[in-house]
Structures are given as structure tokens and as C-alpha cells.
Backbone as XML, in Angstrom:
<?xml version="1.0"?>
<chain id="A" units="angstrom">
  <residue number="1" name="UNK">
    <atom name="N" x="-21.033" y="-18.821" z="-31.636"/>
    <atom name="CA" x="-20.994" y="-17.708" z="-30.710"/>
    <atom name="C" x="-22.213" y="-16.832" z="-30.962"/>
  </residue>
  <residue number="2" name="UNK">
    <atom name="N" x="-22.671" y="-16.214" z="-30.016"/>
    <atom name="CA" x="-24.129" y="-15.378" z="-30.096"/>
    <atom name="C" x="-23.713" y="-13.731" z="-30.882"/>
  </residue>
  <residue number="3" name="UNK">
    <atom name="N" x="-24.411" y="-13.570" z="-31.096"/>
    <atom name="CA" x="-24.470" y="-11.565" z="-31.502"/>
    <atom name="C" x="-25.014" y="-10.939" z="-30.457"/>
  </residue>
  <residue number="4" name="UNK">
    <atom name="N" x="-24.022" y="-10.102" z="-29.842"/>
    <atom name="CA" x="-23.930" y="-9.287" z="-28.867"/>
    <atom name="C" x="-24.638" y="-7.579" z="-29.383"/>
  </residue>
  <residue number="5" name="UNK">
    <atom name="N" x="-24.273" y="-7.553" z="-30.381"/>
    <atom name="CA" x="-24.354" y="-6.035" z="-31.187"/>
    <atom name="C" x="-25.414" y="-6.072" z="-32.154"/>
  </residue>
  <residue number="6" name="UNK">
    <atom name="N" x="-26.132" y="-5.085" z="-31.787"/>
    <atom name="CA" x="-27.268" y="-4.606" z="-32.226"/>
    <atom name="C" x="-26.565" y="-3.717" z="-33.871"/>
  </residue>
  <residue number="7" name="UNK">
    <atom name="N" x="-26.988" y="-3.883" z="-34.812"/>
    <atom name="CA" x="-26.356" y="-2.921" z="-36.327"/>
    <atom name="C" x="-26.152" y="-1.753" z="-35.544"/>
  </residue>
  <residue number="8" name="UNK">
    <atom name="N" x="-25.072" y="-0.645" z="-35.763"/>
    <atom name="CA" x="-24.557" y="0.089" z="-35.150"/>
    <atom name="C" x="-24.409" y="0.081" z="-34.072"/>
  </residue>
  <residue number="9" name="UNK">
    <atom name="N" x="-24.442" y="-0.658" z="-33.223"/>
    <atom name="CA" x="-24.637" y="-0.566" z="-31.618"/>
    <atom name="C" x="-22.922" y="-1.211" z="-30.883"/>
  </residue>
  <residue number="10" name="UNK">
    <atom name="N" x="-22.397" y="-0.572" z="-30.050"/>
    <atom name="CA" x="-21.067" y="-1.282" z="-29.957"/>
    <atom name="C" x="-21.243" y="-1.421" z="-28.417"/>
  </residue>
  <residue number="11" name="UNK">
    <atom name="N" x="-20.250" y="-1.636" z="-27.684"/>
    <atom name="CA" x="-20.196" y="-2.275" z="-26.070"/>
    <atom name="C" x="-19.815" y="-0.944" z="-25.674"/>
  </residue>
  <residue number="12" name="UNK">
    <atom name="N" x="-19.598" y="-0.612" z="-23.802"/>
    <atom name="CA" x="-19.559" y="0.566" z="-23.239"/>
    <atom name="C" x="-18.269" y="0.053" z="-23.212"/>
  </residue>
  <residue number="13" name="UNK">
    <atom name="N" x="-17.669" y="-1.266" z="-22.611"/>
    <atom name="CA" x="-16.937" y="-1.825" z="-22.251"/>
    <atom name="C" x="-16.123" y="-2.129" z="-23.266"/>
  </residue>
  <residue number="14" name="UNK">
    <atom name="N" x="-14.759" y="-1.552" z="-23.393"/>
    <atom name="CA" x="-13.323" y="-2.233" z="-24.426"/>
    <atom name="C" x="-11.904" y="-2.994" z="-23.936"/>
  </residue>
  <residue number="15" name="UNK">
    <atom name="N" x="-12.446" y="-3.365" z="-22.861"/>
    <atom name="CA" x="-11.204" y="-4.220" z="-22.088"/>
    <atom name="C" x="-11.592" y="-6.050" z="-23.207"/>
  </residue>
  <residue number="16" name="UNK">
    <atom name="N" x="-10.578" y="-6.377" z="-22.839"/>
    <atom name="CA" x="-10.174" y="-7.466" z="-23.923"/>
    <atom name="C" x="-11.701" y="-8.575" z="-24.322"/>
  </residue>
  <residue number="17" name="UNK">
    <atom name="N" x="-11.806" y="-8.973" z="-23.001"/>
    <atom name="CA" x="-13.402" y="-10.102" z="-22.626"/>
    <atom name="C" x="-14.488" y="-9.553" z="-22.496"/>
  </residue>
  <residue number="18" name="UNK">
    <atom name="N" x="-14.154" y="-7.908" z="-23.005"/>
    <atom name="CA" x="-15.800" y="-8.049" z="-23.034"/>
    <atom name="C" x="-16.877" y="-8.433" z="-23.912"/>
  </residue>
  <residue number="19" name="UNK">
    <atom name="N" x="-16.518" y="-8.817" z="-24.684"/>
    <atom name="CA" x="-17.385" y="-9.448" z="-25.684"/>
    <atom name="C" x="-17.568" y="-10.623" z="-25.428"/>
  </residue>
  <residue number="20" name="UNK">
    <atom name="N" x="-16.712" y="-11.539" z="-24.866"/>
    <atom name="CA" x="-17.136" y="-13.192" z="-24.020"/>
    <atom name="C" x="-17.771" y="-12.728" z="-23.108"/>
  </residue>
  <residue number="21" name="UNK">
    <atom name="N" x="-17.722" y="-12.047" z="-22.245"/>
    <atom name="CA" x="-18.573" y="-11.310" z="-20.888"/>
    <atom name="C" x="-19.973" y="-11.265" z="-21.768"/>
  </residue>
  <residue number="22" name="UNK">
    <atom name="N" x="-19.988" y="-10.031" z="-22.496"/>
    <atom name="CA" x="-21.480" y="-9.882" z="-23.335"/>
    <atom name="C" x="-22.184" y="-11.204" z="-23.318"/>
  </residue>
  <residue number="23" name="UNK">
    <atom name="N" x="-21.344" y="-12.255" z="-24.459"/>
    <atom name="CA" x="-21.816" y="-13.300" z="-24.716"/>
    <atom name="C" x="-22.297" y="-14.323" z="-23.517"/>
  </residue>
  <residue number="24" name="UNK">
    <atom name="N" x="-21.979" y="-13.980" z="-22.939"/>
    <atom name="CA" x="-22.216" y="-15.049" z="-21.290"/>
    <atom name="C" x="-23.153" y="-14.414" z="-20.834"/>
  </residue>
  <residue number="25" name="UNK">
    <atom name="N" x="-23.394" y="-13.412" z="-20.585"/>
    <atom name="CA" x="-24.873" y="-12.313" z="-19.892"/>
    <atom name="C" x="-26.232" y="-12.592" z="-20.962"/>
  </residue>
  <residue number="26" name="UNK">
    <atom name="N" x="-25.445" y="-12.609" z="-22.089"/>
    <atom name="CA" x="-27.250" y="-12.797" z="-22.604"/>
    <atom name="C" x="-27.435" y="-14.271" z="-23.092"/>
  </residue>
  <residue number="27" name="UNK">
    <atom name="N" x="-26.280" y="-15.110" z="-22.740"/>
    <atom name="CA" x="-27.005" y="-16.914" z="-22.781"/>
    <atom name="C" x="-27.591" y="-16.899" z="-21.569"/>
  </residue>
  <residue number="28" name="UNK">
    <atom name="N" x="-26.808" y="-16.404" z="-20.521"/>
    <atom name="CA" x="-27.811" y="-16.800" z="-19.229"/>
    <atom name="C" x="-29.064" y="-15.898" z="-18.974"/>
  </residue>
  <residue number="29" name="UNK">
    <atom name="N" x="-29.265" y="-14.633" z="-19.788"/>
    <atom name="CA" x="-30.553" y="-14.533" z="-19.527"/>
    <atom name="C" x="-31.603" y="-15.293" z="-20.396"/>
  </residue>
  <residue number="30" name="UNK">
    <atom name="N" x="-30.985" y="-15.893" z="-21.067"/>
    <atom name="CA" x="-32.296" y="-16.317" z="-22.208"/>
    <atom name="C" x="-31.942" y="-17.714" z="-21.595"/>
  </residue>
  <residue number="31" name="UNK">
    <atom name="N" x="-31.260" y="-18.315" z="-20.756"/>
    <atom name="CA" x="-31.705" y="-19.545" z="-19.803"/>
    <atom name="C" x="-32.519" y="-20.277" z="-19.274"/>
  </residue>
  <residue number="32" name="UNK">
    <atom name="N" x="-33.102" y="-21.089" z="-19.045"/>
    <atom name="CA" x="-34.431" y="-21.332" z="-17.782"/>
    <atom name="C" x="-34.355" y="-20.787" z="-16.862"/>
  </residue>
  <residue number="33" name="UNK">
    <atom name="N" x="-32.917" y="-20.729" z="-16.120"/>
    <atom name="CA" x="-32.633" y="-20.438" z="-15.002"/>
    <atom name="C" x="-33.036" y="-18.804" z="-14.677"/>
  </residue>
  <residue number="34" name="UNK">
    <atom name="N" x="-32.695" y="-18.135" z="-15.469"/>
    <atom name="CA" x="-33.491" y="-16.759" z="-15.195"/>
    <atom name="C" x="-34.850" y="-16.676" z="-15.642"/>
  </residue>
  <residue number="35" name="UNK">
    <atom name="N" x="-35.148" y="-17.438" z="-16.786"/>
    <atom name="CA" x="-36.523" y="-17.054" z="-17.527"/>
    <atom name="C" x="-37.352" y="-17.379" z="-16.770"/>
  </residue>
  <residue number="36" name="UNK">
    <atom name="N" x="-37.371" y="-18.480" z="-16.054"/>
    <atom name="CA" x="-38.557" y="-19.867" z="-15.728"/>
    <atom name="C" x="-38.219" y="-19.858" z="-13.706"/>
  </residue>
  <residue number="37" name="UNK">
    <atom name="N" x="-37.135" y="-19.387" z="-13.571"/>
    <atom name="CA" x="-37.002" y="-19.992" z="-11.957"/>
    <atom name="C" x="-36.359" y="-18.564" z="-11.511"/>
  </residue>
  <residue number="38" name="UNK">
    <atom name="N" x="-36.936" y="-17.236" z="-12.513"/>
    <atom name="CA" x="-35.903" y="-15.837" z="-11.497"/>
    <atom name="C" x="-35.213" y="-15.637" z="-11.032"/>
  </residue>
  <residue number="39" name="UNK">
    <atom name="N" x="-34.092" y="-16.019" z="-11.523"/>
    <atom name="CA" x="-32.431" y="-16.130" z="-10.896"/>
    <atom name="C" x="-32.261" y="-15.149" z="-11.906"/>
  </residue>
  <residue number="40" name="UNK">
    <atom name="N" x="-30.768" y="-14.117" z="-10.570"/>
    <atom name="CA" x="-30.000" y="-13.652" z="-11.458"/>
    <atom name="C" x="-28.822" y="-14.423" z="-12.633"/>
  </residue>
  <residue number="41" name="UNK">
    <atom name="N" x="-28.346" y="-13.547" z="-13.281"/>
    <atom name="CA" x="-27.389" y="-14.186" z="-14.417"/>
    <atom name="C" x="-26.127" y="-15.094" z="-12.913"/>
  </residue>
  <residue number="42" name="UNK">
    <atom name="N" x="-25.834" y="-13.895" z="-11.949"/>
    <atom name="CA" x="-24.553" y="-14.686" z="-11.480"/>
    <atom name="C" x="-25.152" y="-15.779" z="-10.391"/>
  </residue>
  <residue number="43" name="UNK">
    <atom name="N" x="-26.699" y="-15.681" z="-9.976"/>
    <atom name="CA" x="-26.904" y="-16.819" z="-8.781"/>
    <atom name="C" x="-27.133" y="-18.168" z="-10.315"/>
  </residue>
  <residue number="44" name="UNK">
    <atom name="N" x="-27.234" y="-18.201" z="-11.421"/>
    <atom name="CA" x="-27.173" y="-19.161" z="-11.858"/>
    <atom name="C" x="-26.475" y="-19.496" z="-12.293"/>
  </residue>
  <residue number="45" name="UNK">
    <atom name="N" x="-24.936" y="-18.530" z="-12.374"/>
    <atom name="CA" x="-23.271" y="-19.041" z="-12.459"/>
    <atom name="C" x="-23.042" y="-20.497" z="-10.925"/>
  </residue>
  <residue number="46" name="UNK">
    <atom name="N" x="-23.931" y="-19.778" z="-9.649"/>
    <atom name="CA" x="-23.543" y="-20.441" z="-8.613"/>
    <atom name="C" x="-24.236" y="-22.237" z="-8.332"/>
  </residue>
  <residue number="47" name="UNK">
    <atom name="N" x="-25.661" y="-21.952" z="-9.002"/>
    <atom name="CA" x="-26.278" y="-22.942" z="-8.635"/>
    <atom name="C" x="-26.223" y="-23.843" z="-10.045"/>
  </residue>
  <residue number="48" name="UNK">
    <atom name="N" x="-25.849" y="-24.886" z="-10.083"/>
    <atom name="CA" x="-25.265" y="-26.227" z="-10.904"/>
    <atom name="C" x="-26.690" y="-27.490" z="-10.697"/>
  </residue>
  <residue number="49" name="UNK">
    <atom name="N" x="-28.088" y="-26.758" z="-11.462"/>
    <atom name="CA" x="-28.902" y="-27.709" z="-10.951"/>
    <atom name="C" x="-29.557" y="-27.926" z="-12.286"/>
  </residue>
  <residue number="50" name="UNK">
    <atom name="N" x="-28.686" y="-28.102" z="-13.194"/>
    <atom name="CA" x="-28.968" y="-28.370" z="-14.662"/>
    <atom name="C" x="-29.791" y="-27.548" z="-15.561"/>
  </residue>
  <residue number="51" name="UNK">
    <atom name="N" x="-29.909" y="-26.186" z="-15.299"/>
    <atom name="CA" x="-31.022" y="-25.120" z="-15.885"/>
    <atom name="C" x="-30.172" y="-24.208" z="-16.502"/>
  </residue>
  <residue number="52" name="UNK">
    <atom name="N" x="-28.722" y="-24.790" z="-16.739"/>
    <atom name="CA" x="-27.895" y="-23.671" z="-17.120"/>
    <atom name="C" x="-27.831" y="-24.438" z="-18.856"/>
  </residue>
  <residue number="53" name="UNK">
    <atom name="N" x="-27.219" y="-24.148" z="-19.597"/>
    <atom name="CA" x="-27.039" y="-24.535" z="-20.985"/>
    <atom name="C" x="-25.940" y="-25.127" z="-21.348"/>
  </residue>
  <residue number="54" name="UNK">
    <atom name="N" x="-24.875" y="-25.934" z="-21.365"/>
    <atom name="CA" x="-23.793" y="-26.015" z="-21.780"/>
    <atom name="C" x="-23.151" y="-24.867" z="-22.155"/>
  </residue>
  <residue number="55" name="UNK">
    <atom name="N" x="-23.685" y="-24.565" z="-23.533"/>
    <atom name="CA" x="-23.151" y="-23.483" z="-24.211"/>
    <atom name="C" x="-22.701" y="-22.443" z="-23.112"/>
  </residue>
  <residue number="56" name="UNK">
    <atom name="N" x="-23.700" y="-22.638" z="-22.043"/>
    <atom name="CA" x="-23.015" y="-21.388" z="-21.172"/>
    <atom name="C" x="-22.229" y="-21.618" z="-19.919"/>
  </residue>
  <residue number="57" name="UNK">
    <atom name="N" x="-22.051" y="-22.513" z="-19.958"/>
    <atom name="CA" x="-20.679" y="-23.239" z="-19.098"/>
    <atom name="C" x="-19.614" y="-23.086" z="-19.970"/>
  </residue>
  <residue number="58" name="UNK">
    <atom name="N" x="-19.209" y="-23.320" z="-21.017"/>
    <atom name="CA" x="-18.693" y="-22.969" z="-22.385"/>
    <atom name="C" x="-18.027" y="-21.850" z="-22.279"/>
  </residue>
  <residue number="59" name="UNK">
    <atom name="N" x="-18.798" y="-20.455" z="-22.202"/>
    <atom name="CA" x="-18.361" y="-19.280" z="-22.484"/>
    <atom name="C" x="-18.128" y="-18.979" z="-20.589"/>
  </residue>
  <residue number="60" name="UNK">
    <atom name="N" x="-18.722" y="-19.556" z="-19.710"/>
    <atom name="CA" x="-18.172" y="-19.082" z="-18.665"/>
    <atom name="C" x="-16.590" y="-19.653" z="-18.483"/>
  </residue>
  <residue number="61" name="UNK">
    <atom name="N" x="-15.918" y="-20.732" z="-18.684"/>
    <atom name="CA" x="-14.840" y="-21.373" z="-19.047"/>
    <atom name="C" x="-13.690" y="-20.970" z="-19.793"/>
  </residue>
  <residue number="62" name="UNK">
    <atom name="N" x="-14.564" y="-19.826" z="-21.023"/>
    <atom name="CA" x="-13.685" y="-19.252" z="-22.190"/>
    <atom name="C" x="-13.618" y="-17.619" z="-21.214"/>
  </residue>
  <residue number="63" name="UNK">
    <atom name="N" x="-14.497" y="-17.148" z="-20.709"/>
    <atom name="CA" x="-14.906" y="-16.228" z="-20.253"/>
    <atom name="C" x="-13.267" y="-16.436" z="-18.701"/>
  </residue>
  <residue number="64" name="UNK">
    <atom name="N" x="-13.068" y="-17.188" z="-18.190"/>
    <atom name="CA" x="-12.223" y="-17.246" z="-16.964"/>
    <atom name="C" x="-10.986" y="-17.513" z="-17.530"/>
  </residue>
  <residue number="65" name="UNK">
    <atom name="N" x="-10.818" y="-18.108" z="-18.665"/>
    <atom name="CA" x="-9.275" y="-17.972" z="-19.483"/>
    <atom name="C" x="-8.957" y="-17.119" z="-20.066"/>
  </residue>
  <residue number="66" name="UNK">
    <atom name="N" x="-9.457" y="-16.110" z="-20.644"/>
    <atom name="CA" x="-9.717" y="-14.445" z="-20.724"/>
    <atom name="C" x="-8.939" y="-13.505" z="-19.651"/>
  </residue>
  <residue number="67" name="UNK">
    <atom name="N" x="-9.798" y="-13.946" z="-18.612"/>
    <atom name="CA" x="-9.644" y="-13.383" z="-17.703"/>
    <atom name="C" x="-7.961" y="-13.732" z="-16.995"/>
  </residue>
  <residue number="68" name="UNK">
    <atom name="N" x="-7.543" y="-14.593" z="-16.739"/>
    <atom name="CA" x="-6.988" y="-15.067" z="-16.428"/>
    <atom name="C" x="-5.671" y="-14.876" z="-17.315"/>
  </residue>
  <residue number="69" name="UNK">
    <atom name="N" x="-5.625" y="-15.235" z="-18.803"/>
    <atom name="CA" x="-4.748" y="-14.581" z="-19.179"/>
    <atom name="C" x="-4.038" y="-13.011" z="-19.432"/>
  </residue>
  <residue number="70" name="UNK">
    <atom name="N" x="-5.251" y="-12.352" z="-19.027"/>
    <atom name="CA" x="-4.899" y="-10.797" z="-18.674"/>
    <atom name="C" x="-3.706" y="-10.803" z="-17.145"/>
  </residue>
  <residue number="71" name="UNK">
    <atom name="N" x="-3.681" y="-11.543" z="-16.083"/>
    <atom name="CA" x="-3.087" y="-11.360" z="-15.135"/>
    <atom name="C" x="-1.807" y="-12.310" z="-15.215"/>
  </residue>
  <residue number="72" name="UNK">
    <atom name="N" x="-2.086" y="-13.215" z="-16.041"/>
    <atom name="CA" x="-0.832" y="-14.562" z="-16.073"/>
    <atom name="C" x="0.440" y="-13.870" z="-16.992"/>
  </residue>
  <residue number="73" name="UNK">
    <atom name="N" x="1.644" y="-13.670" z="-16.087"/>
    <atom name="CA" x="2.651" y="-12.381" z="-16.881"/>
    <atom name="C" x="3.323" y="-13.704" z="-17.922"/>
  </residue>
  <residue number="74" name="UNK">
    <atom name="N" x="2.853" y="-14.540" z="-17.698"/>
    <atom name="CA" x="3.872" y="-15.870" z="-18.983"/>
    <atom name="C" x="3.292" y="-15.845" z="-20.084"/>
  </residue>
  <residue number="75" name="UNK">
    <atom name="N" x="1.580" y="-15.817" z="-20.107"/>
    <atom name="CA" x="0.627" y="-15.935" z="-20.531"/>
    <atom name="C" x="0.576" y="-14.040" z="-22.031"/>
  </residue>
  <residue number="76" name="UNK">
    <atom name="N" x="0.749" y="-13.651" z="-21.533"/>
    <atom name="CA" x="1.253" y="-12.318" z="-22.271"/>
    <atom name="C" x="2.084" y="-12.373" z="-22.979"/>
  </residue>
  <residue number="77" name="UNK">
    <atom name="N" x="3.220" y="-13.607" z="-22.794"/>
    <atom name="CA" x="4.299" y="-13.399" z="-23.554"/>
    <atom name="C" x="3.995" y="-14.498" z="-24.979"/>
  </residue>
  <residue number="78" name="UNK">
    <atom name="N" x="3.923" y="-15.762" z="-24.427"/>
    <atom name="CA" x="3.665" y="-16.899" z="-25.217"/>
    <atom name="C" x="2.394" y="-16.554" z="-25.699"/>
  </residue>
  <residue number="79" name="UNK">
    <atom name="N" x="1.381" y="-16.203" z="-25.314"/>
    <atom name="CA" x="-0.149" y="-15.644" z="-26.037"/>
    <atom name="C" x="-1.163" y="-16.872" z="-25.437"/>
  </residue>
  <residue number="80" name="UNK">
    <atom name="N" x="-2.235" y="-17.255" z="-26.358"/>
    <atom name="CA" x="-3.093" y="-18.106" z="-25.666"/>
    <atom name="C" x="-2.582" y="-19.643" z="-25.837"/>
  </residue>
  <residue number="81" name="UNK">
    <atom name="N" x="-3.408" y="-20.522" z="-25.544"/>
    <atom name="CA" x="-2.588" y="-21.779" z="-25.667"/>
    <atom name="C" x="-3.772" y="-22.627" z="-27.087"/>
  </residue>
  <residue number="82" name="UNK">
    <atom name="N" x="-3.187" y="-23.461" z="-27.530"/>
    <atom name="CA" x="-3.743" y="-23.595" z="-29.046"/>
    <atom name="C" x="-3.067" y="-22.878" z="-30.613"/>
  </residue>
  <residue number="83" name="UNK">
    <atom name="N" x="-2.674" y="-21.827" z="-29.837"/>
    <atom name="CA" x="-2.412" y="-20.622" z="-31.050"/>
    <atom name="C" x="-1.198" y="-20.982" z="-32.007"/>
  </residue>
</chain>
């Protein structure tokens, strides 16, 4: 997983994913896809033309089960799946 936090430095954001969020914003800027071909972070969530990283398909994946378990009311009770 990447380092999001700068020594003393913390997120604006304290909802559960934001730190997978963090982690997903700065793989895709340090991407090709933004570095080399000027895409934003989310037009290179959209376009699937191999300039993205694994790793960041990865955290976009971990990043939507996050998400997803915040709204899933079963998912709250039983917790994540693996656990």
C-alpha cells in the first residue's frame, strides 16, 4: 500500500475510505495515464487502454468494497468478508 501522509500531515477527509480514496488518487497520478497522455485521475478510471497500473485497478476494487460496504445494512452487521 502507498503513503498517503506526509510526517505530521493527516487527511481533511475522516469518513471510513478515505485513505483507499487517498491511495487511489496518487497511484493514478503518478500513472502514464496522467503523466504521459494528460488525463484526469477519473477519465483514466474510465478509459481501460492499458496505461493504468494494476496496482490501481487493485485499490479502485478495494476502494468500491469500501464503499459499498458503508451502504450494504448486512454488510455492517457481519463486517467485511475474509475477516
Amino acid at each position: 500500500m502507498m503513503q498517503y501522509e506526509e510526517e505530521g500531515e493527516t487527511l481533511k477527509d475522516k469518513s471510513r475510505c478515505a485513505n483507499v480514496r487517498a491511495d487511489l488518487k496518487i497511484c493514478l497520478l503518478q500513472s502514464d495515464c496522467c503523466k504521459i497522455y494528460k488525463r484526469t485521475p477519473r477519465e483514466c478510471l474510465k478509459v481501460m487502454d492499458g496505461t493504468v497500473p494494476d496496482q490501481c485497478l487493485a485499490l479502485r476494487n478495494t476502494f468500491f468494497e469500501c464503499k459499498h460496504s458503508l451502504i450494504d445494512g448486512r454488510r455492517r452487521f457481519r463486517g467485511p468478508k475474509g475477516y
